[in-house]
N, C-alpha and C positions, 0 to 999 in steps of 0.2 A: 661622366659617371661610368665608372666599368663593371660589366658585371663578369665575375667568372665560374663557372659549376664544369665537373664531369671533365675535369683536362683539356677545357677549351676554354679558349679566354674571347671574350666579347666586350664590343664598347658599342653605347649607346651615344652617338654625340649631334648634338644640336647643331642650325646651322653657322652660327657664329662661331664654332669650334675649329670648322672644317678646314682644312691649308693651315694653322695656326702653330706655333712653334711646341707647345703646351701637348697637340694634341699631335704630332707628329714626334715628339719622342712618345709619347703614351703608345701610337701605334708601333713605332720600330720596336721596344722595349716587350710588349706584345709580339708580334714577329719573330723575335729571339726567342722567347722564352714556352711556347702554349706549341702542345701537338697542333690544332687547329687554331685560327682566331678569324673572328666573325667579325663585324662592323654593319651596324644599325643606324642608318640615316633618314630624315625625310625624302622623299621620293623625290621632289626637286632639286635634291642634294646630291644625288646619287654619280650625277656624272663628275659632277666637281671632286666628289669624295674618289673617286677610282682616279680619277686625273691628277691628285693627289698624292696618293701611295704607288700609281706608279711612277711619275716625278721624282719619288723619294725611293725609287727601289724597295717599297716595302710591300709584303706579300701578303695579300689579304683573301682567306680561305672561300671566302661567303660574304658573299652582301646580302645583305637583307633593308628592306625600304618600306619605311610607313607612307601612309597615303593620308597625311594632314597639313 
């Protein structure tokens, strides 16, 4: 699910998402395109998801991590 407001783009992604081909162009494409882009993961997710986008060269502004 992406959300975007305000010339930043953010995605909210689940953990089944994470390293996933779907959700790795959503991030590059994101990357390209948003002054800022943010990513929203569960907090267990959090290392997998940055180990992720950096693997893929993609630059991600903000992490942010729920705790459920």
């Amino acid at each position: 699910m992406a959300k975007v407001h305000c010339g930043q783009g953010s995605l909210k992604e689940n953990p089944a998402g994470i390293g996933t081909r779907e959700t790795l162009d959503q991030w590059r494409a994101f990357d390209a395109s948003w002054k800022e882009f943010h990513v929203i993961v569960p907090e267990r997710c959090l290392e997998e998801a940055e180990k992720s986008a950096r693997d893929n060269l993609i630059t991600v502004d903000r992490w942010w991590y729920l705790d459920i």
